[in-house]
C-alpha positions as CSV (number, residue, x, y, z in Angstrom):
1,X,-14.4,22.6,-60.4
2,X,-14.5,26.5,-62.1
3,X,-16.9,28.8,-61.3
4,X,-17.2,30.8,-65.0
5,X,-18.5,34.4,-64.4
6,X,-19.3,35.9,-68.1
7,X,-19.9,39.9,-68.0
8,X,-22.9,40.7,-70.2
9,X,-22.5,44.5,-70.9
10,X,-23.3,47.4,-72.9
11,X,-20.4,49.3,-73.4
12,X,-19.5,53.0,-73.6
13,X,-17.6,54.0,-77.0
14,X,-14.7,55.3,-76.2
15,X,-15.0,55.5,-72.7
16,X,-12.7,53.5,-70.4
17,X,-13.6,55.1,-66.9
18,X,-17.7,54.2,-67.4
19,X,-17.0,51.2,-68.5
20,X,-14.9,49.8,-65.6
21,X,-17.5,51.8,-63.2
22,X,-19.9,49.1,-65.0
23,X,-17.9,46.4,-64.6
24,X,-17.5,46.8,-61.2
25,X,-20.7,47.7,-60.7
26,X,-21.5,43.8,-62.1
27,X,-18.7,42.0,-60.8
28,X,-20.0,43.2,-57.1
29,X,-22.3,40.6,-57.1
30,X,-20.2,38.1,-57.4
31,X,-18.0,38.9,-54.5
32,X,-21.4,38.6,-52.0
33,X,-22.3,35.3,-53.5
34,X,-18.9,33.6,-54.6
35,X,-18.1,30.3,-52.9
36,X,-14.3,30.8,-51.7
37,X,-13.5,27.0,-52.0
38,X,-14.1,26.7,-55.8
39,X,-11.7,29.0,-58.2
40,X,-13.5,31.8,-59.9
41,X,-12.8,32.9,-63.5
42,X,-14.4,36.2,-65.2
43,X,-14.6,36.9,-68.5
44,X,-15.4,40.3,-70.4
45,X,-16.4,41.1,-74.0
46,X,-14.0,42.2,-76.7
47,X,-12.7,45.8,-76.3
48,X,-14.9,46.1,-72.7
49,X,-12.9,49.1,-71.8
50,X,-13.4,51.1,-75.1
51,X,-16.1,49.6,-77.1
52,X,-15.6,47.8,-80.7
53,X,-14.0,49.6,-82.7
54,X,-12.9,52.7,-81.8
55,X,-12.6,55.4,-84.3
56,X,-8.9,55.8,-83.4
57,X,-8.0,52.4,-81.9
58,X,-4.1,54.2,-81.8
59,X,-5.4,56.2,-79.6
60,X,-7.0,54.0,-77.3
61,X,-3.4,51.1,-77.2
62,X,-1.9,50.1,-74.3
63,X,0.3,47.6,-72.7
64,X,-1.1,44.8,-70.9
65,X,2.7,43.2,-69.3
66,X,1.9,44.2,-66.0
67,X,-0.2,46.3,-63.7
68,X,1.7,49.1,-64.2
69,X,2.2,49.0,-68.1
70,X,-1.5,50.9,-68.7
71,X,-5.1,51.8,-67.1
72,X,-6.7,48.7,-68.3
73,X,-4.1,45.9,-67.5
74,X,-4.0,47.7,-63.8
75,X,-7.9,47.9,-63.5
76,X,-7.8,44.4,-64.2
77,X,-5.2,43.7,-61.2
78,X,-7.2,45.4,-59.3
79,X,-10.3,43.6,-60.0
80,X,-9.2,40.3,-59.6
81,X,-8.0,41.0,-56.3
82,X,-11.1,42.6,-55.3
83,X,-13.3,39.8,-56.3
84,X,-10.7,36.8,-55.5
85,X,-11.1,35.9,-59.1
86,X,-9.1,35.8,-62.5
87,X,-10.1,38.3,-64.7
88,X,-9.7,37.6,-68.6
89,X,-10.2,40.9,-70.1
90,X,-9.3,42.9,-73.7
91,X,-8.2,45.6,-75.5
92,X,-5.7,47.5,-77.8
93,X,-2.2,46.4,-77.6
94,X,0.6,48.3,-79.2
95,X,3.0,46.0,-80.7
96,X,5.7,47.1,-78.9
97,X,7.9,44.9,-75.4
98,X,10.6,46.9,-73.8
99,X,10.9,50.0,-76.4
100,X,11.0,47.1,-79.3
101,X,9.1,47.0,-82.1
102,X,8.1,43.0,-82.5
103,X,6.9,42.8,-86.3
104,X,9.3,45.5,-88.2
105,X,6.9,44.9,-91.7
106,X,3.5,45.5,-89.5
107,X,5.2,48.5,-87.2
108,X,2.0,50.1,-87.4
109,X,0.2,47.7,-86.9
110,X,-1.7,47.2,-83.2
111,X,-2.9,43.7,-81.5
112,X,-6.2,42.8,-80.8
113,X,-5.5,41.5,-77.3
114,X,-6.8,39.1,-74.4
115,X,-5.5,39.2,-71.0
116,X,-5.5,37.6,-68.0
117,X,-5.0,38.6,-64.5
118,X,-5.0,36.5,-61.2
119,X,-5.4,37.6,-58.0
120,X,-1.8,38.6,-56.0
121,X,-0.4,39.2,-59.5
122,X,1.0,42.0,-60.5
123,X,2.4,40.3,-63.8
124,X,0.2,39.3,-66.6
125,X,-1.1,35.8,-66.4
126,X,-1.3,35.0,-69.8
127,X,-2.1,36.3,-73.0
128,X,-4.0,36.0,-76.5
129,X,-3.5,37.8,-79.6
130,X,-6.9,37.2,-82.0
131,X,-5.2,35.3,-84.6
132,X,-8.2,36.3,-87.0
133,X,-9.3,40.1,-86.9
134,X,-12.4,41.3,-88.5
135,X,-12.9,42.5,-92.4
136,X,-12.7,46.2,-90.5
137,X,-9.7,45.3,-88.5
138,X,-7.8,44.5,-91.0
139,X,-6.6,47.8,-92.1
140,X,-4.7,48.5,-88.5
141,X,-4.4,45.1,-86.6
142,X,-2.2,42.4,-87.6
143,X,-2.8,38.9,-86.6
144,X,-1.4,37.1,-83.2
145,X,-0.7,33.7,-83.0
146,X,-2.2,30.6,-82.3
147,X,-4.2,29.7,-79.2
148,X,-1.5,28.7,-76.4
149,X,-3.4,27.0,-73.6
150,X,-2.4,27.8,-70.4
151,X,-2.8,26.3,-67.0
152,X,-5.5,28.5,-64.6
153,X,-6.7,26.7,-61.2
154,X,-5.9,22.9,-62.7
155,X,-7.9,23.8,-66.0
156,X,-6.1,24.2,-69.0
157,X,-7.9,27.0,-70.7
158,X,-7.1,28.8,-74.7
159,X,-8.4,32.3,-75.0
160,X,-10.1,33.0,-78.9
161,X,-11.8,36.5,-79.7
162,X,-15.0,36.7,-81.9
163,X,-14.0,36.6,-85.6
164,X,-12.0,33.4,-84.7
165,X,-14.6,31.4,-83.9
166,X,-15.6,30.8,-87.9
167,X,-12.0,28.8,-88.1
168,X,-12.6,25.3,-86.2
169,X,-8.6,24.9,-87.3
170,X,-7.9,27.2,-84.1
171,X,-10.0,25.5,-81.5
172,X,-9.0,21.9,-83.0
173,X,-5.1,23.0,-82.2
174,X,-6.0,24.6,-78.7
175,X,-7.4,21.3,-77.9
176,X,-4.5,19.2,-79.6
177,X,-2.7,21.2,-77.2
178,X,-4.4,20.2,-74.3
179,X,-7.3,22.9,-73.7
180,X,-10.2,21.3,-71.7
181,X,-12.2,25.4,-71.8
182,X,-11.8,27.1,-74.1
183,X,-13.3,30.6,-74.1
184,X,-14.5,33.2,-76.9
185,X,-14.7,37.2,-76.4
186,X,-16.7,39.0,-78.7
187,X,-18.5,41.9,-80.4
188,X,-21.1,39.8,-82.3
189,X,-23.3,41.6,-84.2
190,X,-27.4,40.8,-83.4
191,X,-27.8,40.5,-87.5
192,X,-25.7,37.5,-86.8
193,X,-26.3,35.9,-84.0
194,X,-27.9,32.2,-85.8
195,X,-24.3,31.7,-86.7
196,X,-22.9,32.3,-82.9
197,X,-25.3,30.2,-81.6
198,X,-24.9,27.1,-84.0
199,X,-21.3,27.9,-84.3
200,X,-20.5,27.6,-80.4
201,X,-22.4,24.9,-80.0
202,X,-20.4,22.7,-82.8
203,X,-16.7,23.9,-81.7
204,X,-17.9,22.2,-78.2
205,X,-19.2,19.2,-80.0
206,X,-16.4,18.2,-82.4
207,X,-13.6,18.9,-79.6
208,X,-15.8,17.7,-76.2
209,X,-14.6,21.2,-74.3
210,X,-16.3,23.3,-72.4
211,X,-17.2,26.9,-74.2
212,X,-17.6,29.7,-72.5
213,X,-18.9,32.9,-74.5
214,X,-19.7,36.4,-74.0
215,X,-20.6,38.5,-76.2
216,X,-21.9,42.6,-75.6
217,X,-25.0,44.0,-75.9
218,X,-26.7,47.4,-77.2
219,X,-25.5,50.3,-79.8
220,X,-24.6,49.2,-82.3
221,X,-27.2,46.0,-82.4
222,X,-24.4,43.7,-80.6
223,X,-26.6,40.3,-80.3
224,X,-25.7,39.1,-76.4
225,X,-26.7,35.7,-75.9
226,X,-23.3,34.8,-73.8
227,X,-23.7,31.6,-73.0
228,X,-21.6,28.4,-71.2
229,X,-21.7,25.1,-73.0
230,X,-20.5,21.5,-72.0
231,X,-18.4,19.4,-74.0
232,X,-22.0,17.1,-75.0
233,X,-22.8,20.9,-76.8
234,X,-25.4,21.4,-74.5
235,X,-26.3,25.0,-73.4
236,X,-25.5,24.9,-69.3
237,X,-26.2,28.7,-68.8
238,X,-27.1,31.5,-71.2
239,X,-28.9,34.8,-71.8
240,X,-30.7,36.9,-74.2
241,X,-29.9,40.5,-75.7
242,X,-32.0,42.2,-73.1
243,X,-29.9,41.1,-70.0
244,X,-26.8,42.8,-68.5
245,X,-25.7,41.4,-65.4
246,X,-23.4,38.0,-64.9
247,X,-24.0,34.6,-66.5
248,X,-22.9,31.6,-64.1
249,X,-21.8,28.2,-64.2
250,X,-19.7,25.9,-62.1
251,X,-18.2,22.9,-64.4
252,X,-16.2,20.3,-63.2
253,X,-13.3,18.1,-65.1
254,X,-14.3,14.7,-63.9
255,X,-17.3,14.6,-66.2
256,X,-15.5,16.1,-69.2
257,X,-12.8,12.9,-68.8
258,X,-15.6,10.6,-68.3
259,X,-17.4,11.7,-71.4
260,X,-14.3,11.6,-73.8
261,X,-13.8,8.1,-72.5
262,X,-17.3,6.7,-73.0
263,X,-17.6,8.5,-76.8
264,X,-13.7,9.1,-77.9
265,X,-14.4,11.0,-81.0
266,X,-11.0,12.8,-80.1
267,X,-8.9,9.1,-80.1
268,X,-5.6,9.6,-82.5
269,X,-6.3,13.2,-83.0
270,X,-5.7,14.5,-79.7
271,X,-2.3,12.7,-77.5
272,X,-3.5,10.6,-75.1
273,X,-2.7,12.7,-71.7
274,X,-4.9,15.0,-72.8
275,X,-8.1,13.2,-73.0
């Protein structure tokens, strides 16, 4: 079993001190109620620390290798030590390891990034690049790579962000790949928000996974409605655009296998361990 913890927020532009007071402010519920037998996972919107987009994203990059590389990646230590959880969080990366520039053609380019802490880790857990930034990304983001599932607490778990989840290519190779959860990070716009509901509810469907989504809230019109979905595509836990606070649900594996088994819409597509 996984307890999923999605952060529902309004965020501050440009402003990554009020928005971790928030987040902390949030997450402090969880650490009165959390069961400490079952594994906790928390997931933030796109950009939580400086709000989508920032007028000079440059400005606002950082390094996410370890707690020590940059403000967010070490807020995010901290965090998940505070609340005993892993913390999957975002930001700005700049394209740069070890004084290296990784993409020589795209030098200026920065990384739309997802990354995960656990608690007692000073390293980064793991780590997503959104393979498909936004029409207004375009300009000074490049694109990652594909979702690489990685192992949390017995679950294998791919990170996507937002614009990603129009491509159903990406979630089909997370799950070829052995993703049972697979989770999406966003800035949705409310104009919009038809097309994250229906569209959330179908990646669960054709892949039987478990979605977990969280979206922000407030200026400019994000849309909300984070939400938690079973592999059947049925809505376990989910919000509105007036609520900020924590959306919960516990899901369990054992139901997941037993439901590929009885309807194995994924036999031939997906290898055989993994279903």
């Amino acid at each position: 079993m996984l307890d999923i913890y999605l952060v529902q927020m309004e965020i501050v532009p440009n402003d990554k001190a009020k928005n971790f007071a928030k987040v902390r402010e949030i997450t402090s519920k969880i650490r009165k109620s959390k069961d400490d037998s079952i594994p906790g996972l928390i997931i933030l919107p796109e950009m939580f620390a400086t709000g989508y987009l920032p007028l000079h994203p440059e400005s606002a990059a950082e390094y996410f290798r370890n707690c020590n590389a940059g403000e967010t990646a070490d807020f995010l230590y901290k965090l998940a030590n505070e609340t005993g959880c892993a913390i999957m969080g975002a930001g700005i990366q700049k394209d740069i390891v070890g004084g290296v520039v990784q993409d020589s053609e795209n030098a200026d380019k920065l990384l739309n990034h997802c990354s995960v802490y656990k608690p007692g880790y000073p390293e980064e857990f793991a780590a997503y690049d959104k393979y498909h930034p936004f029409f207004m990304e375009q300009k000074k983001f490049k694109a990652g790579g594909m979702p690489c599932p990685f192992s949390l607490y017995n679950w294998t778990v791919a990170a996507t962000i937002c614009f990603d989840l129009r491509f159903p290519e990406l979630y089909r190779y997370a799950v070829k790949e052995g993703a049972k959860l697979i989770t999406v990070q966003a800035a949705w716009p409310a104009a919009r928000i038809a097309h994250w509901k229906t569209l959330l509810q179908a990646r669960a469907i054709e892949n039987q996974v478990y979605i977990a989504a969280v979206n922000g809230i407030g200026s400019p019109s994000y849309g909300g409605n984070s939400m938690i979905i079973n592999p059947k595509g049925e809505i376990i836990a989910s919000t509105d655009a007036s609520f900020e606070g924590i959306v919960h649900a516990r899901i369990d594996s054992k139901s997941q296998e037993e439901y590929r088994k009885q309807f194995p819409v994924l036999k031939e597509i997906v290898p055989e361990e993994y279903i």
